[in-house]
C-alpha positions, 0 to 999 in steps of 0.5 A: 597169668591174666588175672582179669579173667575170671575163675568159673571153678576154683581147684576145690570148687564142686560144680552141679551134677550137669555141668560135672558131666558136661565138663568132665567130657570136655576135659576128657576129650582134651586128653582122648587123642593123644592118650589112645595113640600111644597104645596104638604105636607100641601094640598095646589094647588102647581100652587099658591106657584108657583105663591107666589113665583115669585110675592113675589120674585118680592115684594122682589126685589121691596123692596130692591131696586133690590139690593139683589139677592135673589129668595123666595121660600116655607118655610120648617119650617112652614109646621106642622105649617100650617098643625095645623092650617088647622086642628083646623080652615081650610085652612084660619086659615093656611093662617091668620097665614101665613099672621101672620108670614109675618108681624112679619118680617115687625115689627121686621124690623122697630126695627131693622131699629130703634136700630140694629140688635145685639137684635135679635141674643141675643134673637136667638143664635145658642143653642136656634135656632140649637135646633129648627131647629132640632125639625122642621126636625124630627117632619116631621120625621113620615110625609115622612115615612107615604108618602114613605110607603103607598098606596092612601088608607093609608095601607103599600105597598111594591112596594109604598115603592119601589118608595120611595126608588128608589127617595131617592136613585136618589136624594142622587146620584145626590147630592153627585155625580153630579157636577157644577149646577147638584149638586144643583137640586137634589130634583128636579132630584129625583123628576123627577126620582121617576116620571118616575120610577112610570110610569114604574110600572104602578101608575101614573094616566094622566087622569086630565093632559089630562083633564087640561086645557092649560091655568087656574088660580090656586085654591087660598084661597082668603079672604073675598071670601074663608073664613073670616079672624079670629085671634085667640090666638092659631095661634098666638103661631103657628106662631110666635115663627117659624118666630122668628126662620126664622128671624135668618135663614134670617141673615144667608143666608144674610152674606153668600149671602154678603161674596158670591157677595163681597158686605155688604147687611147688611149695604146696602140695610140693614137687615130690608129692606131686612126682610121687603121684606121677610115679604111682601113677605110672606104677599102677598102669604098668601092673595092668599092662598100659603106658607111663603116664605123664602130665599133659600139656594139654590139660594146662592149655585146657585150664586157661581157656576154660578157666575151670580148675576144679579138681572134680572135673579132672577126676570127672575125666579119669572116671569116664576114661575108665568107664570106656576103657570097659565099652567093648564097642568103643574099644573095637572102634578105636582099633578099627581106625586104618594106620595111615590115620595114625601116621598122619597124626604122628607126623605133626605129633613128632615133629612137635615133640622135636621142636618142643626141644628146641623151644626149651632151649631158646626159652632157656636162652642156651648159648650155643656160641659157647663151645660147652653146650655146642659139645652136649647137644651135638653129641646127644643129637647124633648118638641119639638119633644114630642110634649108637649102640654100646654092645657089652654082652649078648644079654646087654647093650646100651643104645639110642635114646638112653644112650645119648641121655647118660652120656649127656648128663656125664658131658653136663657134669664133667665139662666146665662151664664159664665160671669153673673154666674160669677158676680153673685158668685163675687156679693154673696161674697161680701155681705158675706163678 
């Protein structure tokens, strides 16, 4: 950390009513794009994300004892998770599951406040987890090509894949040129861009913006009300190995959120309040039909720039997320947005996904030469994004993402490494003798 730069706004610290607003939005729009393409991609009413994640984000500060200033958004790593599960039992099953991953957090929370945190990183170093990351980026790979090609009907279009490039090409500009806060918000610029691109070329349809009301409540998935909650064994390995996974991630954006605000958050509030804020985060979005929530990278690169850490300001955020989760007119508008806008986004948003997973890995200083962790990577990466299917009974089978999770953590505890493989030879020459 830089500590010659001077903090505007310490995590306790209350601004002034004006620069609240002003900061809150800021802050907000950091999050907005990569918040509302999640919904998008799964099918489920962006407004409630919206809305899942200023009331999760609240959750979450509550939790921590407005001690951590971390805003929640919609979680990338479960998207084909819950496109899985809506396709075997409907938007319930996604959100059973969803609820699912949200109390695996609140569990291995209570472990971690029990007997540390060093288990969970044996379980998920950076071979089992830098892999997996990988398969989450390009199993989405077909997903945002099929966006950024076709037209409303499914069939290739030329000038549907113009604006897919023209989107691409504007989020890439702004993220490589842009500076200061600009630099952060390239989704949402692209977004904006390839919107107005669209409406240049004429397919954009206004008609349910127009019809929109100003004000109206979202479409949520409410249980008992929607659907009735059913927990079946084939959601259970949907979702729990893709939470494992953002376990890790969670730890991660911790120490580096510690190093950016110069305070240890995992000693103080901790790592299983701030996992069990996480949790109950997502928990909470999942009763009322919106994604898991998660950390956002983002937010940290916000913090350092704008040095403002206020928890304030974060709960700002959540609070006009959740009020326009409520705007009917904006809620049309973001639904109005073409795919092939979203497509061009998901194209450089995927592809980071995947090579955030390599990053981890050389970060890690994982050696590959070694013939342990050439093994786990390699059979993650094709069962993974094969798509490797384990066919137990018609009700349940085991496949892709989840699939290459388990068997990666089984590869990472059963294989020795250097120093087992060691003691094992040492212990066999000894006998032999």
């Amino acid at each position: 950390m830089n500590h010659s730069k001077t903090i505007l706004l310490d995590v306790q610290d209350k601004p002034s009513a004006i620069n609240w607003v002003l900061l809150s939005f800021q802050h907000l729009f950091a999050m907005f794009g990569a918040t509302i393409l999640v919904p998008f991609l799964v099918g489920i009413d962006p407004a409630v994300a919206l809305i899942s994640s200023g009331v999760g984000t609240l959750a979450f500060l509550i939790v921590t004892k407005g001690q951590v200033p971390a805003y929640l958004g919609s979680s990338f790593a479960f998207i084909a998770p819950l496109i899985a599960a809506k396709a075997q039992g409907g938007p319930g099953a996604a959100m059973v599951g969803a609820f699912l991953a949200g109390l695996v957090y609140a569990i291995v929370s209570l472990f971690i406040k029990a007997i540390g945190y060093n288990w969970v990183m044996k379980l998920l170093p950076p071979i089992v987890v830098g892999p997996i990351i990988v398969v989450i980026g390009l199993s989405l790979a077909n997903t945002a090509v099929t966006m950024a090609m076709n037209d409303p009907d499914g069939k290739y279009s030329t000038l549907h894949f113009s604006v897919a490039f023209v989107t691409l090409m504007i989020t890439i500009i702004s993220s490589v040129f842009f500076k200061s806060f600009l630099s952060l918000i390239p989704v949402l610029i692209g977004i904006i861009g390839g919107y107005l691109y669209s409406i240049a070329i004429g397919i954009v349809d206004f008609t349910k913006v127009l019809e929109a009301k100003w004000f109206q409540a979202p479409q949520m998935i409410i249980p008992f009300k929607d659907y009735t909650p059913t927990l079946t064994v084939e959601i259970v390995f949907l979702m729990v190995p893709v939470a494992l996974v953002t376990l890790s991630e969670h730890i991660g954006h911790q120490m580096l959120l510690s190093q950016v605000i110069n305070r240890d958050l995992i000693q103080k509030p901790g790592l299983a309040s701030s996992i069990f804020g996480d949790g109950l985060a997502t928990m909470v979005a999942a009763l009322i039909g919106g994604p898991p929530n998660t950390t956002y990278g983002e937010n940290i690169g916000v913090l350092a720039i704008t040095r403002v850490f206020s928890v304030y300001v974060i709960a700002g955020a959540a609070v006009f997320a959740i009020f326009f989760g409520f705007i009917g007119k904006i809620s049309a508008l973001i639904q109005s947005i073409p795919t092939p806008v979203m497509g061009g986004v998901s194209i450089l948003l995927f592809g980071i996904i995947a090579s955030s997973g390599l990053r981890m890995m050389i970060d890690s200083q994982v050696n590959l030469g070694e013939k342990r962790n050439l093994i786990i990577a390699s059979v993650i990466l094709v069962i993974g994004i094969g798509g490797a299917i384990i066919h137990i009974s018609d009700q349940f089978e085991l496949h892709g993402m989840a699939l290459a999770a388990i068997i990666g953590v089984l590869l990472n505890v059963i294989l020795p490494n250097d120093e087992k493989k060691e003691r094992l030879t040492n212990n066999t020459e000894d006998s032999v003798a």
